[in-house]
mmCIF file of the N, C-alpha and C atoms, coordinates in Angstrom:
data_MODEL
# 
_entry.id   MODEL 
# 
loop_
_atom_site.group_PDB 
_atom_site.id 
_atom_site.type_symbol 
_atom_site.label_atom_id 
_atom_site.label_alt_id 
_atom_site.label_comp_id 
_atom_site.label_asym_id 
_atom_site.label_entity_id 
_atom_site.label_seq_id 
_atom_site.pdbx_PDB_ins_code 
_atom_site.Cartn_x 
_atom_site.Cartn_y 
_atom_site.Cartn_z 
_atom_site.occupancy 
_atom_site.B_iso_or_equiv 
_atom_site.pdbx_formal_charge 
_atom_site.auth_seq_id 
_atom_site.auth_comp_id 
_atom_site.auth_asym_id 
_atom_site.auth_atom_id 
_atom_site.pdbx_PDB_model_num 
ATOM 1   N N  . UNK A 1 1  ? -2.861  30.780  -50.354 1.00 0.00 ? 1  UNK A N  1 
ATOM 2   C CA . UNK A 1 1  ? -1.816  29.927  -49.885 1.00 0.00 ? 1  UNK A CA 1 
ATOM 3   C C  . UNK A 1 1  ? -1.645  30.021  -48.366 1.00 0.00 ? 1  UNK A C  1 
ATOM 4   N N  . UNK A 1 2  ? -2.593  30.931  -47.724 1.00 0.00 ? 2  UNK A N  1 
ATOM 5   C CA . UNK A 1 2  ? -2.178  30.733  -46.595 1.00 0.00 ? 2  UNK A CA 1 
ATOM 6   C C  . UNK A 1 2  ? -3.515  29.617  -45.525 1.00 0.00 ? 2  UNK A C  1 
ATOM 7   N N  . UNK A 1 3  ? -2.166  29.234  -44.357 1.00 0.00 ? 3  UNK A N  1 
ATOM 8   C CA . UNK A 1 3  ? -3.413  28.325  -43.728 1.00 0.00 ? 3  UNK A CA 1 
ATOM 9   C C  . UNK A 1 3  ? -3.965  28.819  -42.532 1.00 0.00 ? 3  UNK A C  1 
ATOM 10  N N  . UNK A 1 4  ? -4.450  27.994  -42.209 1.00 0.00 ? 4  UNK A N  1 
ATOM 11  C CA . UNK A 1 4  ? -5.409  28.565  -40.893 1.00 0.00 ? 4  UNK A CA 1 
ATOM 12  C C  . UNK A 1 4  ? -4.770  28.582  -40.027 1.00 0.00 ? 4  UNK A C  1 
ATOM 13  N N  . UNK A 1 5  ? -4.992  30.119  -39.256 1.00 0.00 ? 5  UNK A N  1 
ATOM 14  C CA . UNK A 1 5  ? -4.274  30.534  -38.214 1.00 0.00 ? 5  UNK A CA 1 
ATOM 15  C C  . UNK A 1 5  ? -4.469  29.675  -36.906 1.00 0.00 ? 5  UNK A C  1 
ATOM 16  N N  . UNK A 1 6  ? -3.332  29.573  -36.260 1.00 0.00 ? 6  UNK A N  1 
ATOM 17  C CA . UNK A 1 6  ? -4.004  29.088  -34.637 1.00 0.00 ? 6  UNK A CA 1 
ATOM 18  C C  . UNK A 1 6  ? -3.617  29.993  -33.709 1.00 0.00 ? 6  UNK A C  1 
ATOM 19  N N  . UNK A 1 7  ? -4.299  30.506  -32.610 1.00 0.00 ? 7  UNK A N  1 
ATOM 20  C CA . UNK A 1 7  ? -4.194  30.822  -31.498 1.00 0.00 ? 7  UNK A CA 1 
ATOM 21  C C  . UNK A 1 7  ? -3.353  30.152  -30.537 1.00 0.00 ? 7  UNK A C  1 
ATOM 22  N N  . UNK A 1 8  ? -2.175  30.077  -30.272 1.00 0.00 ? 8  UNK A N  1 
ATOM 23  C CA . UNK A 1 8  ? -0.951  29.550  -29.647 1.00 0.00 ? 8  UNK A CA 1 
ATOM 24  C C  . UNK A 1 8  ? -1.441  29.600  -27.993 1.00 0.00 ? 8  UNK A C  1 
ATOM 25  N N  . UNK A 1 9  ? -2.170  30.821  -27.745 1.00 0.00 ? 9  UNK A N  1 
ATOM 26  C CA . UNK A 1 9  ? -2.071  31.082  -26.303 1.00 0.00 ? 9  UNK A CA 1 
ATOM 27  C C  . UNK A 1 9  ? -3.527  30.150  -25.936 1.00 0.00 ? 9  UNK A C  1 
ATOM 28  N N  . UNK A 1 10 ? -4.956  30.322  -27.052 1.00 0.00 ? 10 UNK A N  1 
ATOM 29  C CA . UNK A 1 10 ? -6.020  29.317  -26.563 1.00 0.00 ? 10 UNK A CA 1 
ATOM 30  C C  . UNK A 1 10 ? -5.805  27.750  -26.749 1.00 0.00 ? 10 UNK A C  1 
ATOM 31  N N  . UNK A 1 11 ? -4.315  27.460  -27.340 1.00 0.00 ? 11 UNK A N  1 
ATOM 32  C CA . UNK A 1 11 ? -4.341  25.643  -27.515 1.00 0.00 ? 11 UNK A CA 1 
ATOM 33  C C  . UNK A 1 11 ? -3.722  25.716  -26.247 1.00 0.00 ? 11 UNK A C  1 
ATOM 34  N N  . UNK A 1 12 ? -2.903  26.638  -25.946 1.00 0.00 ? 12 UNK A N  1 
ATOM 35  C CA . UNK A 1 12 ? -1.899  26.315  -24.222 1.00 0.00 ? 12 UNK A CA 1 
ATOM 36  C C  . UNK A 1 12 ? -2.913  26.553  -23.586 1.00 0.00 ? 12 UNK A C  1 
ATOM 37  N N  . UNK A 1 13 ? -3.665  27.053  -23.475 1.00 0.00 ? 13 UNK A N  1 
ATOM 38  C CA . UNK A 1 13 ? -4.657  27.348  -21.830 1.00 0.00 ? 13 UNK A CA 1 
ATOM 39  C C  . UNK A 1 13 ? -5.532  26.091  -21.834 1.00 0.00 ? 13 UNK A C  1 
ATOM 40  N N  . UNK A 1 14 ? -6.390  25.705  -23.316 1.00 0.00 ? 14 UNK A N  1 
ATOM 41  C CA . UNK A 1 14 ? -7.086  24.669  -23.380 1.00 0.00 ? 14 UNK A CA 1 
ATOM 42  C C  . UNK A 1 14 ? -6.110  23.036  -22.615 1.00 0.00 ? 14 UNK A C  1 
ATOM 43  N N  . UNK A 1 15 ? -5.001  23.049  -22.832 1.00 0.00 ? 15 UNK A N  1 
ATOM 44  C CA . UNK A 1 15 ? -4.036  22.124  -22.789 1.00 0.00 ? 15 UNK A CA 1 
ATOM 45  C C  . UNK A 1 15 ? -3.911  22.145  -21.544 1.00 0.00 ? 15 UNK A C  1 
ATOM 46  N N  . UNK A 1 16 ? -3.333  23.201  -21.135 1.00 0.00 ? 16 UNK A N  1 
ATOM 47  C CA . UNK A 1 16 ? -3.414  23.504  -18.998 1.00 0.00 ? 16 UNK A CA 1 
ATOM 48  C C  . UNK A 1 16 ? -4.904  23.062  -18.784 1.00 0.00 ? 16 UNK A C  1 
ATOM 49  N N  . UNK A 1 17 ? -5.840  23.383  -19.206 1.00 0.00 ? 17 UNK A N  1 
ATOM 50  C CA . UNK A 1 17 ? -7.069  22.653  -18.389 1.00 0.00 ? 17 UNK A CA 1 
ATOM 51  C C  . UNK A 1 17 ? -7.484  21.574  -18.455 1.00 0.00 ? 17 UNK A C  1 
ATOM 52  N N  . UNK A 1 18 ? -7.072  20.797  -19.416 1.00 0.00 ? 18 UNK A N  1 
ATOM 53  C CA . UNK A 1 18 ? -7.264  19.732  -19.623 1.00 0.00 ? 18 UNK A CA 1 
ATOM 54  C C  . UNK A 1 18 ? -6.795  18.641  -18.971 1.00 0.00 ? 18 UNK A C  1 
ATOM 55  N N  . UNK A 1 19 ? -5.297  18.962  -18.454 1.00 0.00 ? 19 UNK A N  1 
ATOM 56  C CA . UNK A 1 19 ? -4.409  18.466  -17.109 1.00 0.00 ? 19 UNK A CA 1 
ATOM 57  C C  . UNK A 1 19 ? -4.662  18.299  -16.237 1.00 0.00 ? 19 UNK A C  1 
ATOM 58  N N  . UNK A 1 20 ? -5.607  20.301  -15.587 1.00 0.00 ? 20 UNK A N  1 
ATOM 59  C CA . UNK A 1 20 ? -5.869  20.582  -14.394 1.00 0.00 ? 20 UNK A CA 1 
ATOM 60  C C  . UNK A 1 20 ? -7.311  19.169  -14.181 1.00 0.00 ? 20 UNK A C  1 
ATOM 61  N N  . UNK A 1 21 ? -8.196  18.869  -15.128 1.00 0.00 ? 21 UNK A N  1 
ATOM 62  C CA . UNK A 1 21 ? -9.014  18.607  -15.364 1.00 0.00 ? 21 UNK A CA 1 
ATOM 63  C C  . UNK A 1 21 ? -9.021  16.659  -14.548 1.00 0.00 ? 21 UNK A C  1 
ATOM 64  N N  . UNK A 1 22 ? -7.793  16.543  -15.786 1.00 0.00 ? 22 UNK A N  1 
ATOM 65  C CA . UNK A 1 22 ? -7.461  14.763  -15.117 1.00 0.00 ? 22 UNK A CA 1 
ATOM 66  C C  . UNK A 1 22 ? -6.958  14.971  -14.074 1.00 0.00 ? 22 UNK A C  1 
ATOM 67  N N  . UNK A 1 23 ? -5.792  16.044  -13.297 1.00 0.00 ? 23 UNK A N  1 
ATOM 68  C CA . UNK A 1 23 ? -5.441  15.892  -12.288 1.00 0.00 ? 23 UNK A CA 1 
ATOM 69  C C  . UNK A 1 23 ? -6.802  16.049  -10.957 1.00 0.00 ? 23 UNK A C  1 
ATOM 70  N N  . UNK A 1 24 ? -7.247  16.577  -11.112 1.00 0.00 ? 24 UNK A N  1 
ATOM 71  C CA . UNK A 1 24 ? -8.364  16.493  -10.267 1.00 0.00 ? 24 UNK A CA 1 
ATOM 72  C C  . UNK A 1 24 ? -9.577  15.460  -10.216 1.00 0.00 ? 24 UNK A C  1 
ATOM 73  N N  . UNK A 1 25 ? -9.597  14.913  -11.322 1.00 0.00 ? 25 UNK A N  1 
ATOM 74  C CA . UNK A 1 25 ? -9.952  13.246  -11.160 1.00 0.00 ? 25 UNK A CA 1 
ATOM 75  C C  . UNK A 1 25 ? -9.234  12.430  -10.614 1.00 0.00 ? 25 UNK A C  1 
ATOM 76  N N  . UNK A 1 26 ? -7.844  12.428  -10.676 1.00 0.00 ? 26 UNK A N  1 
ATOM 77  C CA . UNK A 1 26 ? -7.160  11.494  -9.714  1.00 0.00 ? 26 UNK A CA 1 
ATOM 78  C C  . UNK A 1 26 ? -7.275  11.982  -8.652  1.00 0.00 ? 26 UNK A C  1 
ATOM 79  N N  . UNK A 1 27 ? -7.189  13.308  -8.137  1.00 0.00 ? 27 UNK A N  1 
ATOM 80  C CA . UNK A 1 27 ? -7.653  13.473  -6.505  1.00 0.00 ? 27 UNK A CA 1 
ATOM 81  C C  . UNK A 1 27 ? -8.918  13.047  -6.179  1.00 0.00 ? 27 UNK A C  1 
ATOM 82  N N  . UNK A 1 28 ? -9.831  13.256  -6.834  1.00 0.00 ? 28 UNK A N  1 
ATOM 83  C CA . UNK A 1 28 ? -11.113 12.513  -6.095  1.00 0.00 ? 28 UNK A CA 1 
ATOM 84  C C  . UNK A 1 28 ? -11.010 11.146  -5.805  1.00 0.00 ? 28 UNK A C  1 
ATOM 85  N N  . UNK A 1 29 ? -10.798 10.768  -6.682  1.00 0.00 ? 29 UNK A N  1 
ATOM 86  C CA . UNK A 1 29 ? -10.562 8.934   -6.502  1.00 0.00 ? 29 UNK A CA 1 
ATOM 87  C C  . UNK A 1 29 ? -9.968  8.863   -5.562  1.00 0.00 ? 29 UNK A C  1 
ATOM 88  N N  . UNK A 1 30 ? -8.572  9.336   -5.154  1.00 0.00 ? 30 UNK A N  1 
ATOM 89  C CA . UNK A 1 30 ? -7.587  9.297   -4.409  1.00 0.00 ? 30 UNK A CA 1 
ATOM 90  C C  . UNK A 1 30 ? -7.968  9.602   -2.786  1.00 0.00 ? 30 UNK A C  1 
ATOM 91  N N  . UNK A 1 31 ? -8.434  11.036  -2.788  1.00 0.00 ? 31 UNK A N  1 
ATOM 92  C CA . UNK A 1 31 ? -8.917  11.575  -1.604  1.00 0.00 ? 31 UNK A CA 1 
ATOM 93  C C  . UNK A 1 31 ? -10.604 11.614  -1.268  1.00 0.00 ? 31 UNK A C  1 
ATOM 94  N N  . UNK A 1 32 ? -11.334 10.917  -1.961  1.00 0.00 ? 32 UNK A N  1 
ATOM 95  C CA . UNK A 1 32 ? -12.748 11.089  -1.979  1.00 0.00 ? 32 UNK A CA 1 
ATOM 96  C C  . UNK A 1 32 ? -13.680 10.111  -1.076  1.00 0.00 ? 32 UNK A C  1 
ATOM 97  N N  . UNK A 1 33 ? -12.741 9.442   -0.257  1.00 0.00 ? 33 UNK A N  1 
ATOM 98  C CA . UNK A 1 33 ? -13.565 7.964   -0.031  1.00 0.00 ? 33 UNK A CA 1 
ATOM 99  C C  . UNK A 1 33 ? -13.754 8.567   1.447   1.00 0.00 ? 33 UNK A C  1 
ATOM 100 N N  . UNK A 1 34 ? -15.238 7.455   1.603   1.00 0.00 ? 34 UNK A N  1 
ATOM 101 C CA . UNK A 1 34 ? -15.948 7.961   2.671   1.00 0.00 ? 34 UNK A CA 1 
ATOM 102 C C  . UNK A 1 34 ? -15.137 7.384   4.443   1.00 0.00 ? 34 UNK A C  1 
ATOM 103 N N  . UNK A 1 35 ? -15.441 7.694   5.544   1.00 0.00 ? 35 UNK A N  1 
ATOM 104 C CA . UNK A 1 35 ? -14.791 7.224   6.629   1.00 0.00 ? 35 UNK A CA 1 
ATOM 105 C C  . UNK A 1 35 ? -15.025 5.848   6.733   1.00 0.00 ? 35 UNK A C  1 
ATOM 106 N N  . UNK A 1 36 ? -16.152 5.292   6.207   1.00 0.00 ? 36 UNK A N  1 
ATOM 107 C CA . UNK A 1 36 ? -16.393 4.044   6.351   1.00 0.00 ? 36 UNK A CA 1 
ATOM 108 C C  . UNK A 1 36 ? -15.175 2.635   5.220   1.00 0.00 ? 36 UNK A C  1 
ATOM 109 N N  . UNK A 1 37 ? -14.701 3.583   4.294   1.00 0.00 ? 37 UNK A N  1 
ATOM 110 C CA . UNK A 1 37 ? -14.200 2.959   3.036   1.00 0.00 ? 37 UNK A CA 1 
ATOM 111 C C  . UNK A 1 37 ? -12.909 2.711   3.987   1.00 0.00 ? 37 UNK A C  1 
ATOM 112 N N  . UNK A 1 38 ? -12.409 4.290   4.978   1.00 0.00 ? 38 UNK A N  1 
ATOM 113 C CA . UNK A 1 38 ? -11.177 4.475   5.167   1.00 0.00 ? 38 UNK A CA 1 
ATOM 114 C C  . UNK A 1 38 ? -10.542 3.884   6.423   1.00 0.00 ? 38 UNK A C  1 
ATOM 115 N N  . UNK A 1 39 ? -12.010 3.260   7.088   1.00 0.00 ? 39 UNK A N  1 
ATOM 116 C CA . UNK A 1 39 ? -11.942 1.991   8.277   1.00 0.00 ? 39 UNK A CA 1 
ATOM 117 C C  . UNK A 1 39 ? -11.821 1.147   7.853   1.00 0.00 ? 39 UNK A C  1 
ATOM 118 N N  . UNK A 1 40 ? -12.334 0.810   6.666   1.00 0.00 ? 40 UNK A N  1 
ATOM 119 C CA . UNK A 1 40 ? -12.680 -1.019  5.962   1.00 0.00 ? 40 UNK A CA 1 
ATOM 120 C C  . UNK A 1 40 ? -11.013 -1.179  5.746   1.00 0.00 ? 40 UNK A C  1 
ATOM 121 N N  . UNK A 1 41 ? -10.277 -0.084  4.726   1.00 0.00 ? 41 UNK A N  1 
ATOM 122 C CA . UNK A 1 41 ? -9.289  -0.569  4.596   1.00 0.00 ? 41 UNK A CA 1 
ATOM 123 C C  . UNK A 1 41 ? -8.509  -0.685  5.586   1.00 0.00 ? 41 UNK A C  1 
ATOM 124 N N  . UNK A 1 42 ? -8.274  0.217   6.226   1.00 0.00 ? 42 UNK A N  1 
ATOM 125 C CA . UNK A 1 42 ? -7.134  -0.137  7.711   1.00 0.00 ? 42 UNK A CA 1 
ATOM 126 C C  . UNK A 1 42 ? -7.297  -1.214  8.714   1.00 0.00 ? 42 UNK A C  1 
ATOM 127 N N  . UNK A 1 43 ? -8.777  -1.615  8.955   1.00 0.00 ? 43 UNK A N  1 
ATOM 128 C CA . UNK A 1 43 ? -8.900  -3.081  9.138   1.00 0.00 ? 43 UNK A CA 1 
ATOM 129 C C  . UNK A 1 43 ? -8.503  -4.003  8.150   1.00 0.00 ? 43 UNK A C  1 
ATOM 130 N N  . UNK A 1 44 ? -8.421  -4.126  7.491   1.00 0.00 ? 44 UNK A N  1 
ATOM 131 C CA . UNK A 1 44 ? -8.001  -4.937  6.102   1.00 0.00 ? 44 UNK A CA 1 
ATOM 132 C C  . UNK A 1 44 ? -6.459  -5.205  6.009   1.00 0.00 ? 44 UNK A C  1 
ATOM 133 N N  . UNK A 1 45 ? -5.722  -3.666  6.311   1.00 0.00 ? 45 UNK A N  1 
ATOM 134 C CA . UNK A 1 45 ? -4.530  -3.743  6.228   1.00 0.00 ? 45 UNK A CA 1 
ATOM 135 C C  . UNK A 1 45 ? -3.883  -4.260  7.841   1.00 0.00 ? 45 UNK A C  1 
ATOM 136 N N  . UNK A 1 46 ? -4.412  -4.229  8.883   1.00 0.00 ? 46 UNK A N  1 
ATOM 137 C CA . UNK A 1 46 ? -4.489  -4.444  10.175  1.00 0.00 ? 46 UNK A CA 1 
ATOM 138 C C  . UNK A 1 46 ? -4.511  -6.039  10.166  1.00 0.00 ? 46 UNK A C  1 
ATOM 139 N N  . UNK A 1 47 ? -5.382  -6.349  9.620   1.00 0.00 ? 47 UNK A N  1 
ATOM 140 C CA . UNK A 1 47 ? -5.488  -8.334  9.678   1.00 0.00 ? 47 UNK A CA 1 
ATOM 141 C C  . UNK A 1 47 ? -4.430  -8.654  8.595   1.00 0.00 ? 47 UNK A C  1 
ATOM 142 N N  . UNK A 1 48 ? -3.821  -8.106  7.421   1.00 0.00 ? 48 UNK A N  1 
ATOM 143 C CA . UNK A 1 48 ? -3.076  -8.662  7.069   1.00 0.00 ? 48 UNK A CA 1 
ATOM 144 C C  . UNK A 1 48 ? -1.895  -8.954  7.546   1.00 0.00 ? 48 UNK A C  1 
ATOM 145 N N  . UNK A 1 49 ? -1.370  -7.547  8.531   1.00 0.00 ? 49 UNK A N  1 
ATOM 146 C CA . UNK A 1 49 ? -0.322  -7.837  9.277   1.00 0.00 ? 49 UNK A CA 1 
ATOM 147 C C  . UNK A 1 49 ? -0.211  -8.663  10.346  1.00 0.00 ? 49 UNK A C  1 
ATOM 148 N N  . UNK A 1 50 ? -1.138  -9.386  10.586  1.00 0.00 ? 50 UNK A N  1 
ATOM 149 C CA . UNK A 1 50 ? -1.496  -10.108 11.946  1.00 0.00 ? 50 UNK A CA 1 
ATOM 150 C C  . UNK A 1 50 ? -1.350  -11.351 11.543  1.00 0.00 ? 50 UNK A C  1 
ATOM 151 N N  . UNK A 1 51 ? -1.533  -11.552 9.786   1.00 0.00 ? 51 UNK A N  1 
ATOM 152 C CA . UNK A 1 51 ? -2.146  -12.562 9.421   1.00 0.00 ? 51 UNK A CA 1 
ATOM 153 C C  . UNK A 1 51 ? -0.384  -12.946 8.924   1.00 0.00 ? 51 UNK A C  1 
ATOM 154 N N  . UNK A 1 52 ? 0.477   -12.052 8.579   1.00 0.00 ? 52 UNK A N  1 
ATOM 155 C CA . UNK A 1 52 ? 1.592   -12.538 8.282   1.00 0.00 ? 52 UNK A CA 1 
ATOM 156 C C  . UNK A 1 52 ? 2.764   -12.536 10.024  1.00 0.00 ? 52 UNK A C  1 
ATOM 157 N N  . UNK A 1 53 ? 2.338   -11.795 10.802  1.00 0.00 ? 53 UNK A N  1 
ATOM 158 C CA . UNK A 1 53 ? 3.109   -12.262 11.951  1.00 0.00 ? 53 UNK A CA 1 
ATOM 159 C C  . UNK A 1 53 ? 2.931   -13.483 12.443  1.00 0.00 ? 53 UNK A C  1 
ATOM 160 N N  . UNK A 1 54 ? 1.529   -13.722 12.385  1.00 0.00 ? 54 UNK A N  1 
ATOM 161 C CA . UNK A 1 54 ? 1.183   -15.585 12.607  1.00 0.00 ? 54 UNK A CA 1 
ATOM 162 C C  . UNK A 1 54 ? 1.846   -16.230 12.303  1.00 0.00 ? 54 UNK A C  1 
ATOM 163 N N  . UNK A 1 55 ? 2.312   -15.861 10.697  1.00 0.00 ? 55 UNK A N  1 
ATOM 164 C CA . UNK A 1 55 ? 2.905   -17.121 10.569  1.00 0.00 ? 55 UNK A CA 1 
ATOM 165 C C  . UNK A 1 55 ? 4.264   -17.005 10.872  1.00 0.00 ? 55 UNK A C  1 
ATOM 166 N N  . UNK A 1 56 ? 5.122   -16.095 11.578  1.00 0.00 ? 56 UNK A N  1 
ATOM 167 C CA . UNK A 1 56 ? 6.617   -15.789 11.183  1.00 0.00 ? 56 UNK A CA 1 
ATOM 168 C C  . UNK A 1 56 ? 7.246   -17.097 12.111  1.00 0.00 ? 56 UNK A C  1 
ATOM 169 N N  . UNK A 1 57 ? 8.542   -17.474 11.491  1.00 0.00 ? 57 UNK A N  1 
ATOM 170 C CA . UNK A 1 57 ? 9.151   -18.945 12.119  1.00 0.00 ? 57 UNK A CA 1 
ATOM 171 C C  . UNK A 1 57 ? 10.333  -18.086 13.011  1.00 0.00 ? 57 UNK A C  1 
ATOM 172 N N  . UNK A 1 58 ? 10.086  -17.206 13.736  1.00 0.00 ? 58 UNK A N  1 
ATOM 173 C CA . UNK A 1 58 ? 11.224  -16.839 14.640  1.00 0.00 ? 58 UNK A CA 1 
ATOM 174 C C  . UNK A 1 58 ? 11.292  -17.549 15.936  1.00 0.00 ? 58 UNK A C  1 
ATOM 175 N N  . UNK A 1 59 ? 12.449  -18.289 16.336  1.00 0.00 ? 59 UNK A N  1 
ATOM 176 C CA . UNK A 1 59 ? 12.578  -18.970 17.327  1.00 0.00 ? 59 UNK A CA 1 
ATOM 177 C C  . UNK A 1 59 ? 13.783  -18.208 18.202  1.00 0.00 ? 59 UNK A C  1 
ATOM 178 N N  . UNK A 1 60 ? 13.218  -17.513 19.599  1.00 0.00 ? 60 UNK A N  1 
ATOM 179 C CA . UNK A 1 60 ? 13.739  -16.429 20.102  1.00 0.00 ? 60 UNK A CA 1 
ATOM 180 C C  . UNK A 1 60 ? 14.627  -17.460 21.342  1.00 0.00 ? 60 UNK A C  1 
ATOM 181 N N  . UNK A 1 61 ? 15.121  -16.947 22.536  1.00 0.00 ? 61 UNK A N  1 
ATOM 182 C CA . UNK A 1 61 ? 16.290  -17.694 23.014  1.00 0.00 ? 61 UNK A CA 1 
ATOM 183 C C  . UNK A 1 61 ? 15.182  -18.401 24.372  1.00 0.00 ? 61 UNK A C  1 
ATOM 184 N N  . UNK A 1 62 ? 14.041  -18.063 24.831  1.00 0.00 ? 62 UNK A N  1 
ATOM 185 C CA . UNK A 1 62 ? 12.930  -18.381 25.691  1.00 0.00 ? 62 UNK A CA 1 
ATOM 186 C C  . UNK A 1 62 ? 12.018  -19.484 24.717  1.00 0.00 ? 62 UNK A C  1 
ATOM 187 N N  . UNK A 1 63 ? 12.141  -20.274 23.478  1.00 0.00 ? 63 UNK A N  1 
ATOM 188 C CA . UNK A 1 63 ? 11.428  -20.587 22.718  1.00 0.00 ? 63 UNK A CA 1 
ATOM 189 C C  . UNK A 1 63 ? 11.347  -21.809 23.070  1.00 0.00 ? 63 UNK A C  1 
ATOM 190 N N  . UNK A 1 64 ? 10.095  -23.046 23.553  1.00 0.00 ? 64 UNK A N  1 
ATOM 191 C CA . UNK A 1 64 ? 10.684  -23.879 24.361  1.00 0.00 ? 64 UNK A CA 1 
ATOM 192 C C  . UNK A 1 64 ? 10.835  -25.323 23.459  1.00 0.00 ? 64 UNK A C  1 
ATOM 193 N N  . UNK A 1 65 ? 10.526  -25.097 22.302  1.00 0.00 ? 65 UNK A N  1 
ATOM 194 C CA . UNK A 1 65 ? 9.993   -25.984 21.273  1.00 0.00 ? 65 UNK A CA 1 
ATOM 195 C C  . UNK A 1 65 ? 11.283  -26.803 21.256  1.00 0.00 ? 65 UNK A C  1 
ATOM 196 N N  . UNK A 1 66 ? 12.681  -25.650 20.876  1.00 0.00 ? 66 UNK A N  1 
ATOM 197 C CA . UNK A 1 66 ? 14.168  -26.212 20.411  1.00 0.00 ? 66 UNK A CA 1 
ATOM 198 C C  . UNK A 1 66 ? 15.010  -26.641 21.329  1.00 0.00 ? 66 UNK A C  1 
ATOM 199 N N  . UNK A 1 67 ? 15.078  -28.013 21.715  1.00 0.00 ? 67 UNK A N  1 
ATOM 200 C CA . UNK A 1 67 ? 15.794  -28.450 22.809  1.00 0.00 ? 67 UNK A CA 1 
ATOM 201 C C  . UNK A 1 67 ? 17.328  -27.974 22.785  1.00 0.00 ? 67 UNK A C  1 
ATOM 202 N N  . UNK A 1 68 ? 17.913  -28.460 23.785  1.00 0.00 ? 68 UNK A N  1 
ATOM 203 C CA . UNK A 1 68 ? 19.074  -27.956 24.052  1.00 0.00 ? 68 UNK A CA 1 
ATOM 204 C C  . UNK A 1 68 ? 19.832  -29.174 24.610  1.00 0.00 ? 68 UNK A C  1 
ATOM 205 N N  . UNK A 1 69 ? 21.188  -29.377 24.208  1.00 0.00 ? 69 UNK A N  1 
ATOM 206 C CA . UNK A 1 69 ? 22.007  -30.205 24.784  1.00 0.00 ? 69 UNK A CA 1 
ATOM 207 C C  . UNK A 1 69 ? 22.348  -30.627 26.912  1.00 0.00 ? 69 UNK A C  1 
ATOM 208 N N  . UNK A 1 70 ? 21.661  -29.296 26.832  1.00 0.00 ? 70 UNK A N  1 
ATOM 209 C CA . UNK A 1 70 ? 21.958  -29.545 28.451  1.00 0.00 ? 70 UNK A CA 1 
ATOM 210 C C  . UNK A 1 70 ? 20.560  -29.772 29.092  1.00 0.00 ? 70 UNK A C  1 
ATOM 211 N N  . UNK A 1 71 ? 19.881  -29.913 28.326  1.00 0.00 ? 71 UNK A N  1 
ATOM 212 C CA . UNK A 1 71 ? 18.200  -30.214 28.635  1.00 0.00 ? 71 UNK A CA 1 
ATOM 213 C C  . UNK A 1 71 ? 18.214  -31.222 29.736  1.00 0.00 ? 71 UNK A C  1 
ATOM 214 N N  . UNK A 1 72 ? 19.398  -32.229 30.237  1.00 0.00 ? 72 UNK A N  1 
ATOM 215 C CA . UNK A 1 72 ? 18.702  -33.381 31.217  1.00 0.00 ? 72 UNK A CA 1 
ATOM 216 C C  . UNK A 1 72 ? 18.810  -34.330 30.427  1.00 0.00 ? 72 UNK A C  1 
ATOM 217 N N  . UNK A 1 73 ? 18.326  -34.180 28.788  1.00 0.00 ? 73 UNK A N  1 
ATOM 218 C CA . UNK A 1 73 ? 18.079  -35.768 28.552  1.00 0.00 ? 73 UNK A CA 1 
ATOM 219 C C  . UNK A 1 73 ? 19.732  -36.475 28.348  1.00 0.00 ? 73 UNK A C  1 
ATOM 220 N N  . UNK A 1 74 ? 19.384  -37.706 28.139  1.00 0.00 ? 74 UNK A N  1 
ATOM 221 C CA . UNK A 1 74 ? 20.805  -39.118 28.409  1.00 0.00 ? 74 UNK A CA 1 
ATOM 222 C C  . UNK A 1 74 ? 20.499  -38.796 26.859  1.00 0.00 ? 74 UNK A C  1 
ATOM 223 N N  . UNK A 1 75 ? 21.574  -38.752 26.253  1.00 0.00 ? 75 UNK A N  1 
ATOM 224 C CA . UNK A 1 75 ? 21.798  -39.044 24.965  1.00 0.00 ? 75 UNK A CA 1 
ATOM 225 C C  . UNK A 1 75 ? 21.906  -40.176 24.042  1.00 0.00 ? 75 UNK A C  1 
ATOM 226 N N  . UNK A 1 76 ? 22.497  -41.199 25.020  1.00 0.00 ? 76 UNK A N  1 
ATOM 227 C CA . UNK A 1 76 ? 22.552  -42.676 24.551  1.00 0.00 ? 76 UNK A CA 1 
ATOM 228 C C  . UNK A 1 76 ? 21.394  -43.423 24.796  1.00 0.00 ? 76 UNK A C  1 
ATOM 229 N N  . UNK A 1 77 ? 20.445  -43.554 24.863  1.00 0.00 ? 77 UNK A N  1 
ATOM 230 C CA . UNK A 1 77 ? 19.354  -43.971 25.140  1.00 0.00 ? 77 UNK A CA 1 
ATOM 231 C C  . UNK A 1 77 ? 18.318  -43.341 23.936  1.00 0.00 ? 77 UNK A C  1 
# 
C-alpha cells in the first residue's frame, strides 16, 4: 500500500534549474546581439524620431505661415 517515494529536495533543485535555465535564455536573446544589430536598431529608432518630428503641426510665435491682424493687409478689400 505504499507509494513511491519522492525526493522533495531533487524535484526543488531540478525545478530551480529549470528557471535558472529559461532565465538565461531570455538573457541571451535579450543581451546577446552583436554591435552591428545594436547600431541597426538605434538608427532605426533615430529615424523614427525624426520621422515623427517632421511631421509635428507646432506653430511657434516666429511661424510665418499664420498671419496676423496687424500684418498691413486692408481688410475690406
Amino acid at each position: 500500500m505504499a507509494g513511491n517515494v519522492v525526493n522533495l529536495n531533487r524535484f526543488r533543485k531540478k525545478k530551480q534549474r529549470e528557471q535558472k535555465a529559461k532565465q538565461a535564455e531570455i538573457n541571451r536573446i535579450r543581451h546577446g546581439r552583436t554591435q552591428a544589430e545594436k547600431d541597426r536598431e538605434r538608427v532605426e529608432r533615430e529615424r523614427a524620431a525624426r520621422a515623427i518630428d517632421g511631421k509635428r503641426l507646432e506653430h511657434g510665435p516666429d511661424d510665418e505661415s499664420v498671419s496676423s491682424p496687424d500684418d498691413g493687409a486692408d481688410p475690406t478689400t
